[in-house]
PQR file of N, CA, C, O and H, with PARSE charges and radii, in Angstrom:
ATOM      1  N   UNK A   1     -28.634  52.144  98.307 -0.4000 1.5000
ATOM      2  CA  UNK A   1     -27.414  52.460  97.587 -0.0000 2.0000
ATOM      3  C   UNK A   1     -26.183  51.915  98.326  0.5500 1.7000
ATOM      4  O   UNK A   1     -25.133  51.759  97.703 -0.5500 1.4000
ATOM      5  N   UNK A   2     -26.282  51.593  99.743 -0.4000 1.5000
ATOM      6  CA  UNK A   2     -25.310  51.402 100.631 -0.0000 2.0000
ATOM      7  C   UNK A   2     -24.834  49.802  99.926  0.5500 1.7000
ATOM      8  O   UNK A   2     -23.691  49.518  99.569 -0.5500 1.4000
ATOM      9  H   UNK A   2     -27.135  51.719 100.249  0.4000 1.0000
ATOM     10  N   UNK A   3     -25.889  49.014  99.863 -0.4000 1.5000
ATOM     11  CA  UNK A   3     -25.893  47.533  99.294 -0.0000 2.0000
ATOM     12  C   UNK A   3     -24.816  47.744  98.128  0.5500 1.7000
ATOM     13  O   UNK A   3     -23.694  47.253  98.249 -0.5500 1.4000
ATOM     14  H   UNK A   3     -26.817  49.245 100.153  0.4000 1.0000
ATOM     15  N   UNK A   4     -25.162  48.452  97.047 -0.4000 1.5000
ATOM     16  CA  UNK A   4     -24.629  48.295  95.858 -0.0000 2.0000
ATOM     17  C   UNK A   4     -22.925  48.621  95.688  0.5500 1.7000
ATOM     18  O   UNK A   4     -22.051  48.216  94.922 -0.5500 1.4000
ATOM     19  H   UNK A   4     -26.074  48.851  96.949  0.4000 1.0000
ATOM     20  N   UNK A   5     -22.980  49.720  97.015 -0.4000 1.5000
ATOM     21  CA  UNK A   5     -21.559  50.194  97.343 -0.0000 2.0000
ATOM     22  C   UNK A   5     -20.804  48.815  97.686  0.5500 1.7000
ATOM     23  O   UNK A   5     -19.929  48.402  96.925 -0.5500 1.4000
ATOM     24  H   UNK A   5     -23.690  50.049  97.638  0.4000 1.0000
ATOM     25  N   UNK A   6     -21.169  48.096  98.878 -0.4000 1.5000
ATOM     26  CA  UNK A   6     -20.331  47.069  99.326 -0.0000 2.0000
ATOM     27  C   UNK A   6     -20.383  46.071  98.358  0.5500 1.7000
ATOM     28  O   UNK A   6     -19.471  45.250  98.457 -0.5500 1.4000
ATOM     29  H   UNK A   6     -21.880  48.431  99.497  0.4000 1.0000
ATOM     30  N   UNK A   7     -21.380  45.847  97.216 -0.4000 1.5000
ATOM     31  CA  UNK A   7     -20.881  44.641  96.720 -0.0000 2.0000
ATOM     32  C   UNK A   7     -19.609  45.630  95.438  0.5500 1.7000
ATOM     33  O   UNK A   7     -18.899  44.730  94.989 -0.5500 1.4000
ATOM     34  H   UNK A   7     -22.121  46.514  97.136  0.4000 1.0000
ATOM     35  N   UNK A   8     -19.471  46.044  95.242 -0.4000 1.5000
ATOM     36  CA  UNK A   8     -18.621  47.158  94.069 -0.0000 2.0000
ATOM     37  C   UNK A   8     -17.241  46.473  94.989  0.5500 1.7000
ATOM     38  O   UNK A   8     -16.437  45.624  94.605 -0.5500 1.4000
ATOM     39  H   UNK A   8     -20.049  46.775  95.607  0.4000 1.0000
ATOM     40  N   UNK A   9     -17.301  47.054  96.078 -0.4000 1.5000
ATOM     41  CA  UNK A   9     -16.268  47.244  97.113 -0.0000 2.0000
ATOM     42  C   UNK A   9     -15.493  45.846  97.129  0.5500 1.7000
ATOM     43  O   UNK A   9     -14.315  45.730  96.791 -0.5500 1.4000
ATOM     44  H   UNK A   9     -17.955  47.744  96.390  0.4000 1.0000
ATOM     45  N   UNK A  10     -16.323  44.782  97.575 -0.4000 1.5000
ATOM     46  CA  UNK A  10     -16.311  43.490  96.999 -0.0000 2.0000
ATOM     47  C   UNK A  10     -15.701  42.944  96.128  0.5500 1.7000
ATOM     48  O   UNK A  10     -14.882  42.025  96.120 -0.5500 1.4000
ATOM     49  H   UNK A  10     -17.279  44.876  97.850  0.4000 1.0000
ATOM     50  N   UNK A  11     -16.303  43.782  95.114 -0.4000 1.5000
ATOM     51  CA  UNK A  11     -15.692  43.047  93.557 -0.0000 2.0000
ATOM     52  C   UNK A  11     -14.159  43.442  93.410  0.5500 1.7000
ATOM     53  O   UNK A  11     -13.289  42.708  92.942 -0.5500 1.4000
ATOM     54  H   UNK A  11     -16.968  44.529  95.120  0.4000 1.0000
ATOM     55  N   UNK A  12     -13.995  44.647  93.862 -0.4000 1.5000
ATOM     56  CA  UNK A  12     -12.602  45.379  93.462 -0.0000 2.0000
ATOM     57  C   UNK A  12     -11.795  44.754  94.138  0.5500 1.7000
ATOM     58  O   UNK A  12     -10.721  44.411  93.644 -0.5500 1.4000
ATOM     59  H   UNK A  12     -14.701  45.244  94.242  0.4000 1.0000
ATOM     60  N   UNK A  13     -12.188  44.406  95.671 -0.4000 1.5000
ATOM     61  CA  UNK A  13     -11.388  43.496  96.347 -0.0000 2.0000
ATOM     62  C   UNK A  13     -10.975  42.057  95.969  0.5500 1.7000
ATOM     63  O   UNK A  13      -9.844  41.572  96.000 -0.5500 1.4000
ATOM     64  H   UNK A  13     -13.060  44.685  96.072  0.4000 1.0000
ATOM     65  N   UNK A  14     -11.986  41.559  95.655 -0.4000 1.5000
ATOM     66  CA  UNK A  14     -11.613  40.284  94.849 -0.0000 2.0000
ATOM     67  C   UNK A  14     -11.087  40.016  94.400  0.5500 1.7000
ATOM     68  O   UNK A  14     -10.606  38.897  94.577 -0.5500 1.4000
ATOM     69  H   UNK A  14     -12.905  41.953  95.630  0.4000 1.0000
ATOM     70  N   UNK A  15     -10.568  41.149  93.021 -0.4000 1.5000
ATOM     71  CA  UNK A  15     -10.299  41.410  91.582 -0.0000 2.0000
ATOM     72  C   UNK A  15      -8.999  41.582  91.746  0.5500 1.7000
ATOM     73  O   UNK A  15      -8.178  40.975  91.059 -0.5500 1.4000
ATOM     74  H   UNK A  15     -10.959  42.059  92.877  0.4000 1.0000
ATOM     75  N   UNK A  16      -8.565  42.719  92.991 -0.4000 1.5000
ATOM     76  CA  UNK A  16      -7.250  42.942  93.528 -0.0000 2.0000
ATOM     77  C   UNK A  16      -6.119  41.511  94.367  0.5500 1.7000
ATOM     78  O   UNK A  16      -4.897  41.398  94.268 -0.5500 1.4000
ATOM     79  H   UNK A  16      -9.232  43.213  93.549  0.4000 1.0000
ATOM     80  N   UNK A  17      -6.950  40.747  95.025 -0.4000 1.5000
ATOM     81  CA  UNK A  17      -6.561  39.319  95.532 -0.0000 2.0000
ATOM     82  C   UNK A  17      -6.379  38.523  94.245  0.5500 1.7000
ATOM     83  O   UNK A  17      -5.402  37.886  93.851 -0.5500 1.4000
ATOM     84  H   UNK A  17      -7.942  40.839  95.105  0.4000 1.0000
ATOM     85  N   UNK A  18      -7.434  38.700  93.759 -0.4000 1.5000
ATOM     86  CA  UNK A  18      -6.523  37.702  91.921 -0.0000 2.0000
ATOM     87  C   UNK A  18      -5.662  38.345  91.332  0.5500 1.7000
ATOM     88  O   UNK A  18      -4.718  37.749  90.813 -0.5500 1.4000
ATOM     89  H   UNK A  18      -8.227  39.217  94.079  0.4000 1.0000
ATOM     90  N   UNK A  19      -5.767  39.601  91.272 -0.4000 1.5000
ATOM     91  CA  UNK A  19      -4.453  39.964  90.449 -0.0000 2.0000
ATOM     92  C   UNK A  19      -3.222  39.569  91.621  0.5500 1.7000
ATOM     93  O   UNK A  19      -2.124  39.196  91.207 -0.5500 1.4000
ATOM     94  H   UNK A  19      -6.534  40.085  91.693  0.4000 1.0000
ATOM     95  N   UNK A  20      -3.408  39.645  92.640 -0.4000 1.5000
ATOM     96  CA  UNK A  20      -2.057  39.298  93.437 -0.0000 2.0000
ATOM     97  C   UNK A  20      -1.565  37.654  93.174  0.5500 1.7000
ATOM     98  O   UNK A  20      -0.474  37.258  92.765 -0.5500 1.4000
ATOM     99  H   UNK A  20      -4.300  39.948  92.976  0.4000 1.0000
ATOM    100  N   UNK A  21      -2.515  37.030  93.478 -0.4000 1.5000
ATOM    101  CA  UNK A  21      -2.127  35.716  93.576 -0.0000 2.0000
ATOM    102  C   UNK A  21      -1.344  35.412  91.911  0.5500 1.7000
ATOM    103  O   UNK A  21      -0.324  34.737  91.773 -0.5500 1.4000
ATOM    104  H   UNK A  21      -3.401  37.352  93.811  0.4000 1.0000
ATOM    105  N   UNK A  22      -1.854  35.866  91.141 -0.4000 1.5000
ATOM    106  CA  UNK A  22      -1.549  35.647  89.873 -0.0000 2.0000
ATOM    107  C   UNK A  22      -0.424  36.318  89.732  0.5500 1.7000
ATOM    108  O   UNK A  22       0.298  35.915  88.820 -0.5500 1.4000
ATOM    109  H   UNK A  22      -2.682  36.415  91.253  0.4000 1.0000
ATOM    110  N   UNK A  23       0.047  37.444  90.505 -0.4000 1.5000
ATOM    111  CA  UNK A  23       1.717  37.562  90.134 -0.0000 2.0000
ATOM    112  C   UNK A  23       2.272  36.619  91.097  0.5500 1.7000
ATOM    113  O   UNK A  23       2.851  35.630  90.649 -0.5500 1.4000
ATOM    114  H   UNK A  23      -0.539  37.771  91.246  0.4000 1.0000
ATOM    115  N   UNK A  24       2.212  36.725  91.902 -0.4000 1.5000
ATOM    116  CA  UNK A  24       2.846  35.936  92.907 -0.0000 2.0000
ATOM    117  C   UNK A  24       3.439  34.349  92.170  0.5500 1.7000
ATOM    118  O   UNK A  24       4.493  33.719  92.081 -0.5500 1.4000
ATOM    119  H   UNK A  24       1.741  37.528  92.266  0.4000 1.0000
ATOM    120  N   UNK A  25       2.073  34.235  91.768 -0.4000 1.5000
ATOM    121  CA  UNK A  25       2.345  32.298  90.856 -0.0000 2.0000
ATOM    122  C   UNK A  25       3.253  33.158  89.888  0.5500 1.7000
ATOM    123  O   UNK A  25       4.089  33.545  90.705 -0.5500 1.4000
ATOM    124  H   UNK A  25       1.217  34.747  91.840  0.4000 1.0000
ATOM    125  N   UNK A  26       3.625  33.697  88.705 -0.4000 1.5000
ATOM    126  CA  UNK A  26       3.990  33.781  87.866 -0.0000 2.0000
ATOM    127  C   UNK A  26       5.707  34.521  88.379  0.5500 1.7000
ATOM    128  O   UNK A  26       6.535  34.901  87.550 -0.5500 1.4000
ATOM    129  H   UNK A  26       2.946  33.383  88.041  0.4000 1.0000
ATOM    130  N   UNK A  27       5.861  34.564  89.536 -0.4000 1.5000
ATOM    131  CA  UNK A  27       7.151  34.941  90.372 -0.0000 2.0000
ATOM    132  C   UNK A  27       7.528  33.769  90.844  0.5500 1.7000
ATOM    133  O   UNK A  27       8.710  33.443  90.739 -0.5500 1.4000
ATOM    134  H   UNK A  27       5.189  34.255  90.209  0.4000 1.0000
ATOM    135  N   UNK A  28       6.581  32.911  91.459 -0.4000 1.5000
ATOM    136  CA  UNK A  28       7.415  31.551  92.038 -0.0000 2.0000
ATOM    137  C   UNK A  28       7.825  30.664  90.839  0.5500 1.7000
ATOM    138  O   UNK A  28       8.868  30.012  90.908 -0.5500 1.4000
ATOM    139  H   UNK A  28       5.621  33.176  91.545  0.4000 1.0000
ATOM    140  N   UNK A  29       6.698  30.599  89.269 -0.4000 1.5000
ATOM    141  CA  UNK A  29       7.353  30.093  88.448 -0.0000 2.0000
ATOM    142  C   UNK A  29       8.307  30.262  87.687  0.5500 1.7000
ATOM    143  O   UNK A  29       8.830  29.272  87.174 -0.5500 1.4000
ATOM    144  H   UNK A  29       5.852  31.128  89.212  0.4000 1.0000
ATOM    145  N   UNK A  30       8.841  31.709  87.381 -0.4000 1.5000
ATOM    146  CA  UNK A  30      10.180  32.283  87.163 -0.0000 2.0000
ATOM    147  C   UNK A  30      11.188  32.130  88.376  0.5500 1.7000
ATOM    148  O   UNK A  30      12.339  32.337  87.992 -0.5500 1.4000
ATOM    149  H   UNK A  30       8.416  32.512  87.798  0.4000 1.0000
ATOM    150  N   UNK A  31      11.095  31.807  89.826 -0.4000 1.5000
ATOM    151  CA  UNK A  31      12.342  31.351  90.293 -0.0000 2.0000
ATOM    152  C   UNK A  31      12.126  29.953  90.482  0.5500 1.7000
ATOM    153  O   UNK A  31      12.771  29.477  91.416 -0.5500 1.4000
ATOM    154  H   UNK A  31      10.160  31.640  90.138  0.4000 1.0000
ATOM    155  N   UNK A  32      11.469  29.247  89.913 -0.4000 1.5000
ATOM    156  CA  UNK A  32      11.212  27.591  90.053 -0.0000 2.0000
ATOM    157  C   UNK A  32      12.316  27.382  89.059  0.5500 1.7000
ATOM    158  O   UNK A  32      13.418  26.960  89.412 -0.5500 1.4000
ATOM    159  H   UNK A  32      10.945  29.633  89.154  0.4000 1.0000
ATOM    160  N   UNK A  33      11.907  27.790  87.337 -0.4000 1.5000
ATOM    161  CA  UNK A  33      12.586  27.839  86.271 -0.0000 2.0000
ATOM    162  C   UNK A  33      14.093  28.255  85.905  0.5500 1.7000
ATOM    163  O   UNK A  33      14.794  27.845  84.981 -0.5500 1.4000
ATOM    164  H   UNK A  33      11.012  28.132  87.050  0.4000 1.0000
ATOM    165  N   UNK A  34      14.480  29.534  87.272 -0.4000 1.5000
ATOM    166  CA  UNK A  34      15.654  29.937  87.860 -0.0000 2.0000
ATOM    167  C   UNK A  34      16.686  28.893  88.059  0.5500 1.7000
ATOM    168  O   UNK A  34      17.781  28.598  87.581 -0.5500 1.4000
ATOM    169  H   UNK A  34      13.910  29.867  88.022  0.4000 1.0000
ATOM    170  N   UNK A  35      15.675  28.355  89.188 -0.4000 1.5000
ATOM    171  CA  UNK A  35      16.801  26.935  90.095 -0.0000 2.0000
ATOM    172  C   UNK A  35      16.447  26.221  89.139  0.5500 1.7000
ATOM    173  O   UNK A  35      17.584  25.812  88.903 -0.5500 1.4000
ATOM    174  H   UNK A  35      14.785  28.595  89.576  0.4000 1.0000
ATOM    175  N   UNK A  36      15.588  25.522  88.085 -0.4000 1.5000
ATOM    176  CA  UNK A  36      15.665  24.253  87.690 -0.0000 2.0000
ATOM    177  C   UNK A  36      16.800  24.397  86.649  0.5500 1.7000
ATOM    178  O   UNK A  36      17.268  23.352  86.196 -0.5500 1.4000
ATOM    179  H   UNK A  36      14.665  25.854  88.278  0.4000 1.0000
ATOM    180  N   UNK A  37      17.405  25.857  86.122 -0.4000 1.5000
ATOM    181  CA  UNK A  37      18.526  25.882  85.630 -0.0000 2.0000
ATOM    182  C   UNK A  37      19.983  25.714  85.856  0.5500 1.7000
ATOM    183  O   UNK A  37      20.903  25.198  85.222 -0.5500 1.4000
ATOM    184  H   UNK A  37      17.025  26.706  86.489  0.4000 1.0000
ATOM    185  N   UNK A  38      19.847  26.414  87.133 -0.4000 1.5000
ATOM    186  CA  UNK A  38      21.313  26.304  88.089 -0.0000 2.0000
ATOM    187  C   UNK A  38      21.215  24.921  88.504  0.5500 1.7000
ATOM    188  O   UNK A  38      22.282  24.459  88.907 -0.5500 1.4000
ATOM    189  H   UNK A  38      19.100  26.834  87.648  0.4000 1.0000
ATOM    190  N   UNK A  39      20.450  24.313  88.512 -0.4000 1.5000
ATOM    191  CA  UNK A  39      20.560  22.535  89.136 -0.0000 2.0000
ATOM    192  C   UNK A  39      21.256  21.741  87.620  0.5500 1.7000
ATOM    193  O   UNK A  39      22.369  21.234  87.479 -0.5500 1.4000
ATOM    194  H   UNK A  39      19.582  24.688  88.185  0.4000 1.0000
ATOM    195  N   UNK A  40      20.319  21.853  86.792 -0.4000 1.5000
ATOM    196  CA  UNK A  40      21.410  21.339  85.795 -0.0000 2.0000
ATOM    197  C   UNK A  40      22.598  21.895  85.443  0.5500 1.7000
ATOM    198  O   UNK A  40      23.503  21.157  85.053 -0.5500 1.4000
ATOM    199  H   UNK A  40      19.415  22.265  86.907  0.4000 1.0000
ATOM    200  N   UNK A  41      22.753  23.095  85.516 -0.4000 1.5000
ATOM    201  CA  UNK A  41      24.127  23.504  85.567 -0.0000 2.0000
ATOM    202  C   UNK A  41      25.382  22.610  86.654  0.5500 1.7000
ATOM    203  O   UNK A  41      26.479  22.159  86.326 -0.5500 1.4000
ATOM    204  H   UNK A  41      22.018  23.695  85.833  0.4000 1.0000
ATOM    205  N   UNK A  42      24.971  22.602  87.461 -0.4000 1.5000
ATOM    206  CA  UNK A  42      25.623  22.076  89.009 -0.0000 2.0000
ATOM    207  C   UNK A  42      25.656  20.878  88.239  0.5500 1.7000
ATOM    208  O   UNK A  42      26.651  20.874  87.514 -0.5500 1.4000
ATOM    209  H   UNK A  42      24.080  22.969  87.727  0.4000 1.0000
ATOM    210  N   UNK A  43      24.826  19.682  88.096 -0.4000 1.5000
ATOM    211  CA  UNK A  43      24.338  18.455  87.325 -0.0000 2.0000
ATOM    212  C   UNK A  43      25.809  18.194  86.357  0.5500 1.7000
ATOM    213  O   UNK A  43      26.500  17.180  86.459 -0.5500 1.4000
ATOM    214  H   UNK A  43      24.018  19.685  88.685  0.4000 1.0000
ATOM    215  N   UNK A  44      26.041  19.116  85.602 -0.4000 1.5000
ATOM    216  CA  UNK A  44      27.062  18.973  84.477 -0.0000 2.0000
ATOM    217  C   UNK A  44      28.072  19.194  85.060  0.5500 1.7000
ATOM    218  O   UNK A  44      28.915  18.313  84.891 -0.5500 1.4000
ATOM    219  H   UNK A  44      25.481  19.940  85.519  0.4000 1.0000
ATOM    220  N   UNK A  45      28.392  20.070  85.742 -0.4000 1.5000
ATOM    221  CA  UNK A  45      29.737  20.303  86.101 -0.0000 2.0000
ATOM    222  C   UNK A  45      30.322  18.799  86.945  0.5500 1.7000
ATOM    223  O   UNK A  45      31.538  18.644  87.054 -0.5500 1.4000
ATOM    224  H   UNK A  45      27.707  20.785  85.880  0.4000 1.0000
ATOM    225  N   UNK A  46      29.386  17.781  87.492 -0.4000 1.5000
ATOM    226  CA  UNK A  46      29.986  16.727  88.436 -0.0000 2.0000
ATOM    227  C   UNK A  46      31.021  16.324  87.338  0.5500 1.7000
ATOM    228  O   UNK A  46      30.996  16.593  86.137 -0.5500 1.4000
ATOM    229  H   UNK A  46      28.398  17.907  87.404  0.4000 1.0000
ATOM    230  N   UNK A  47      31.794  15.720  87.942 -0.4000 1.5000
ATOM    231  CA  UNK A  47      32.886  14.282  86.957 -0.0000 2.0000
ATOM    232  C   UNK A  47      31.905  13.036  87.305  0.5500 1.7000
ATOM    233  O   UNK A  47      31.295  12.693  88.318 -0.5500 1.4000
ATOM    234  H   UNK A  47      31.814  15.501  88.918  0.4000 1.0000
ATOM    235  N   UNK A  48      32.035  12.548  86.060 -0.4000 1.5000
ATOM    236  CA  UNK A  48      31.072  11.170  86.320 -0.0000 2.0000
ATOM    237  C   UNK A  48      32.321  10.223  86.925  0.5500 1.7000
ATOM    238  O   UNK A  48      33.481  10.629  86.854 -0.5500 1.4000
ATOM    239  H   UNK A  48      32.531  12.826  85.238  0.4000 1.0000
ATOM    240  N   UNK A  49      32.021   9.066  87.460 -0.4000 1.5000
ATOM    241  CA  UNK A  49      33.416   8.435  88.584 -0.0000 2.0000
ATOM    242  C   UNK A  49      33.466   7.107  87.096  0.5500 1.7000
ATOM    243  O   UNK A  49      32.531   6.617  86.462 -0.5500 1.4000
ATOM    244  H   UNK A  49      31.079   8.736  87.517  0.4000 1.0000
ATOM    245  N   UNK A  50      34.567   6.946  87.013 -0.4000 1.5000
ATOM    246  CA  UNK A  50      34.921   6.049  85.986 -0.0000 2.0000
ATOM    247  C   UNK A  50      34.569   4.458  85.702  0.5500 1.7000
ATOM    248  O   UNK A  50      35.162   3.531  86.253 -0.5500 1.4000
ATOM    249  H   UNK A  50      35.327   7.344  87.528  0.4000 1.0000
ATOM    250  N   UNK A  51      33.359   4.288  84.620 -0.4000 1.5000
ATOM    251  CA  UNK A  51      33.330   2.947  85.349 -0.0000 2.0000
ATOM    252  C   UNK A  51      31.698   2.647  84.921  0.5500 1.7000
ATOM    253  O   UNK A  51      31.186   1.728  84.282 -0.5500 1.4000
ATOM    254  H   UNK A  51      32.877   5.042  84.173  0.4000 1.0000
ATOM    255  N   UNK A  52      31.171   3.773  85.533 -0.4000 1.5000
ATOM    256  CA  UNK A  52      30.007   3.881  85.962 -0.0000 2.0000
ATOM    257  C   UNK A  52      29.006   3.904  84.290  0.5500 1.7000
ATOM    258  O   UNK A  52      29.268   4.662  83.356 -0.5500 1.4000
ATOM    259  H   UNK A  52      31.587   4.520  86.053  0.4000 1.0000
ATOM    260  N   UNK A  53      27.973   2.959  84.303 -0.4000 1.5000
ATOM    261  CA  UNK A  53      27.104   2.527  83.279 -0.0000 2.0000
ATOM    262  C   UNK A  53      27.768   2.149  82.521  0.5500 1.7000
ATOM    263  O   UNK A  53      27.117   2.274  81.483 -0.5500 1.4000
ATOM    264  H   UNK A  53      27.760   2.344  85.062  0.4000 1.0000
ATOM    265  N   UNK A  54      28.975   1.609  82.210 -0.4000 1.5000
ATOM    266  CA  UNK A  54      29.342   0.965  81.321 -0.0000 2.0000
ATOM    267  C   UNK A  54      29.719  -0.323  81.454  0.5500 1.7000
ATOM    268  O   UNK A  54      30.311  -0.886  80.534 -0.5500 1.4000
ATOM    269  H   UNK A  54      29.504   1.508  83.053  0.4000 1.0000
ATOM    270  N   UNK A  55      29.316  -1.180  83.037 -0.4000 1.5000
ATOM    271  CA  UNK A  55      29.419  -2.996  83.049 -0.0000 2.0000
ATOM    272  C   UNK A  55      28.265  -3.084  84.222  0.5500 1.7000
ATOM    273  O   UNK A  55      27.829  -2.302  85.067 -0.5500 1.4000
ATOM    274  H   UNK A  55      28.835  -0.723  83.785  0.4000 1.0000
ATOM    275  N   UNK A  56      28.025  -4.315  83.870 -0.4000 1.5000
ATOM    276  CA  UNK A  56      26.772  -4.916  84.466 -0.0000 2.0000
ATOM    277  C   UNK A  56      27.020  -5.411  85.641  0.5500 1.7000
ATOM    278  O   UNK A  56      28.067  -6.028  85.439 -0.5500 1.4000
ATOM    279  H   UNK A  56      28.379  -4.950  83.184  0.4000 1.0000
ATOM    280  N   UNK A  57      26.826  -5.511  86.428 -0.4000 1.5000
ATOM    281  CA  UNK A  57      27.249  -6.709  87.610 -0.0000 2.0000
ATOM    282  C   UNK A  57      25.827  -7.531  87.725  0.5500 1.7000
ATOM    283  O   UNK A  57      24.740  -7.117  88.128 -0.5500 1.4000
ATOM    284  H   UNK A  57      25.976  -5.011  86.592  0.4000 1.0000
ATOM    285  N   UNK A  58      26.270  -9.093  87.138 -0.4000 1.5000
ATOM    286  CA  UNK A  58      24.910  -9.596  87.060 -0.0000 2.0000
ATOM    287  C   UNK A  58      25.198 -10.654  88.144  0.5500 1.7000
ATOM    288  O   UNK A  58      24.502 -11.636  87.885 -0.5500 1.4000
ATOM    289  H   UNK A  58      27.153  -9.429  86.810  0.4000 1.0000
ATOM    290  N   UNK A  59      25.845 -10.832  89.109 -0.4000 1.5000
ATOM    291  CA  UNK A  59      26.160 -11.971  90.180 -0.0000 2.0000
ATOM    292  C   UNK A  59      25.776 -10.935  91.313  0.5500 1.7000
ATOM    293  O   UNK A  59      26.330 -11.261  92.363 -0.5500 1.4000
ATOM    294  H   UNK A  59      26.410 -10.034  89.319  0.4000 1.0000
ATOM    295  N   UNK A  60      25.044  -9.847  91.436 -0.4000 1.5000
ATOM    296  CA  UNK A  60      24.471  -9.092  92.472 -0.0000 2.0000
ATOM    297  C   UNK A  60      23.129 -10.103  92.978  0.5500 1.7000
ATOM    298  O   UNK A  60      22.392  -9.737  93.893 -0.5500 1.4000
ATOM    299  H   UNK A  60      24.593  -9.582  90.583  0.4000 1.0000
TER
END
């Protein structure tokens, strides 16, 4: 009976390490999604410098 205990013991442990890892991912991808917002935010607010993509310099 001792056998059947540790593999139980086992399983719950396991079961408990996946449920962790699986919040954990689903926390780093809500503050991944966080910053990938505030970066385009930041992104928009620059002034573009005058000039810029609108002539070619083809004698480079």
């Amino acid at each position: 009976m001792e056998f059947a205990n540790s593999i139980a013991m086992a399983s719950m442990s396991m079961s408990a390490a996946k449920l962790q890892m699986s919040t954990s991912l689903a926390v780093t991808k809500s503050a991944m999604e966080t910053q990938e917002a505030a970066a385009a935010q930041l992104l928009e607010m620059l002034p573009s410098p005058p000039g810029v993509g609108q002539y070619v310099d083809v004698r480079a």
